[in-house]
C-alpha positions in Angstrom: 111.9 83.9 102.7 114.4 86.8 103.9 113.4 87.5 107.3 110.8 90.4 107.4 110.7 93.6 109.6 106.8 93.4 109.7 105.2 90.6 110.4 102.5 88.6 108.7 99.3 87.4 110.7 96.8 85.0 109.5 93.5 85.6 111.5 91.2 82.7 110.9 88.3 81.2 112.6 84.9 79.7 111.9 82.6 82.0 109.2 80.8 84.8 111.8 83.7 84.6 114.2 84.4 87.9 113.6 87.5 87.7 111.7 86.8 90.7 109.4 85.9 93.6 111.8 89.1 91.8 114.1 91.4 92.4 111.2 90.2 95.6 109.7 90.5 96.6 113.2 93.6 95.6 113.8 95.2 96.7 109.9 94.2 100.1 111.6 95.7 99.3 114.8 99.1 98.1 113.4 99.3 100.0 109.7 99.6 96.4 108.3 97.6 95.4 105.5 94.3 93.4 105.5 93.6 90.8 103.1 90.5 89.7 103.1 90.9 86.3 101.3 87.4 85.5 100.3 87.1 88.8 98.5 90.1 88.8 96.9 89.1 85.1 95.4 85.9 87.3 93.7 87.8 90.2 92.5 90.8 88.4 90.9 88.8 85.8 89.7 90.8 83.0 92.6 88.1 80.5 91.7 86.4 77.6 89.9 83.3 78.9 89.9 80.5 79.3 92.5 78.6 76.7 94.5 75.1 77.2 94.2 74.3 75.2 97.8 76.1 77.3 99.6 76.0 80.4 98.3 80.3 80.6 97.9 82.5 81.0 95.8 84.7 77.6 95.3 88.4 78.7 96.1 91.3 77.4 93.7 94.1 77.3 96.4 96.5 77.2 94.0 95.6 80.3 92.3 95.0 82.1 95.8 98.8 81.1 96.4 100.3 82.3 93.6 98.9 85.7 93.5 99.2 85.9 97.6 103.2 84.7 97.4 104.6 88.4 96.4 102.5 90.4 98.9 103.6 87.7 101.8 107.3 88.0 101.2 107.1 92.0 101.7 105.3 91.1 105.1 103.2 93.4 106.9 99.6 91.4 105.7 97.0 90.4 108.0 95.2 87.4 106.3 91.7 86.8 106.6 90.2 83.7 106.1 88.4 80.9 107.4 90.5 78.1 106.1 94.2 77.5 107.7 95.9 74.6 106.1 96.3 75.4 102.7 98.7 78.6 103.3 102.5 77.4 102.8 103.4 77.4 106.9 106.8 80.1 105.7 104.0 82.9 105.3 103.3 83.6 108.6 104.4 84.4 112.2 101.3 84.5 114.2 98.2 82.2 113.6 95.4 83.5 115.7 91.9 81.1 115.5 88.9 83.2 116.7 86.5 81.4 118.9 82.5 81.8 119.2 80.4 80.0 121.4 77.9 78.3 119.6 74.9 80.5 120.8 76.5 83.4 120.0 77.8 81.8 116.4 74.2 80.9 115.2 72.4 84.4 115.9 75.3 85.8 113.4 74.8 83.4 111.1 71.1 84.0 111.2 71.6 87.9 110.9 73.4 87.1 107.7 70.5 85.3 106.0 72.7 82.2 106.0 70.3 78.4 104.9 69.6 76.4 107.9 72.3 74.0 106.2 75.3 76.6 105.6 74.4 77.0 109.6 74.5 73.3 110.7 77.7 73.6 108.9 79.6 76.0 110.4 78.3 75.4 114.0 79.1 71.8 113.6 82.4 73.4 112.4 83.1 75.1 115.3 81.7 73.0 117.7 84.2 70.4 116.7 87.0 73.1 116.3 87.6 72.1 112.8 89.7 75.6 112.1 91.5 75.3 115.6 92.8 71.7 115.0 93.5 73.1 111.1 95.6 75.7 112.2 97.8 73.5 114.8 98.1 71.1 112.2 99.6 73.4 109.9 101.3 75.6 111.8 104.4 75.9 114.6 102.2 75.5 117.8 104.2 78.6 119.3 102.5 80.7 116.6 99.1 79.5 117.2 96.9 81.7 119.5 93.2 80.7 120.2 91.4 84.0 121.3 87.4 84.3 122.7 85.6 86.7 119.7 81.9 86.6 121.5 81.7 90.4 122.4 82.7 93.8 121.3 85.3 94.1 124.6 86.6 90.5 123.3 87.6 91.9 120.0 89.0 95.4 121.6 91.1 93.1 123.9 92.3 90.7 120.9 92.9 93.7 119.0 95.3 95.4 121.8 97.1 91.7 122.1 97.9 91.6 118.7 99.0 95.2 118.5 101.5 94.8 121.2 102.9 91.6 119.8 103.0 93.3 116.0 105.0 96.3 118.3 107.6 94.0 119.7 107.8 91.8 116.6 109.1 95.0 114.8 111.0 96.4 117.9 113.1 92.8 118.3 113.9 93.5 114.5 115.2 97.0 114.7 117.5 95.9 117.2 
């Protein structure tokens, strides 16, 4: 891809991380665009049907990919999702992993009416940094940032960081 004058962000982290509110705030923040990922795959239909277990819908990567790819190239998209690895590495220039602890985690998950299994899941998920070791798997480890999402100020604080790094990502290309 051409380099870009905005960047792309992919803000990922275990489901009630707080990855939505970080990026909505942030698109507001920066004037980039959010993507929120596992609406998207319900809207436009970027599935192979749902999974009854879980409550989900079961992401076709493929599709997700193909109708991400032109949006990407124009840069300026803050991705939302909780899955890293499956995103072609080109698309992005910072990879932040939101991180819950486990305490915290659960009484989100609870709020959200998740099953007592969707919760073992995802705290055995995070507990084990699943998305974490994703993302550094997948990505440049320059580009990976692990950030604390357990409180209101943590989320103004990771919102600020990646403000100011969006700011001099565009400033070193206007040079």
């Amino acid at each position: 891809m051409p380099p870009r004058k905005y960047p792309n962000i992919l803000i990922t982290g275990t489901p009630g991380c707080g990855k939505t509110t970080t990026c909505e705030l942030a698109a507001i923040a920066t004037g980039l665009t959010h993507l929120e990922v596992g609406k998207l795959v319900k809207e436009r239909g970027l599935h192979d049907g749902f999974d009854d277990e879980f409550q989900s819908w079961i992401l076709d990567e493929d599709k997700v990919v193909d109708e991400l790819e032109p949006e990407m190239q124009q840069g300026g998209r803050i991705v939302d999702h909780h899955g890293a690895d499956f995103f072609p590495e080109r698309w992005f220039d910072l990879v932040v992993v939101l991180r819950a602890d486990t305490q915290v985690l659960f009484g989100r998950l609870e709020q959200r009416g998740y099953s007592s299994k969707k919760i073992e899941e995802n705290m055995e998920c995070e507990i084990m940094q699943v998305v974490l070791d994703e993302a550094r798997e997948s990505y440049r480890p320059e580009i990976v940032v692990e950030l604390p999402s357990n409180t209101v100020e943590d989320m103004e604080n990771n919102v600020e960081r990646i403000e100011s790094w969006v700011t001099q990502f565009v400033q070193e290309r206007s040079e």
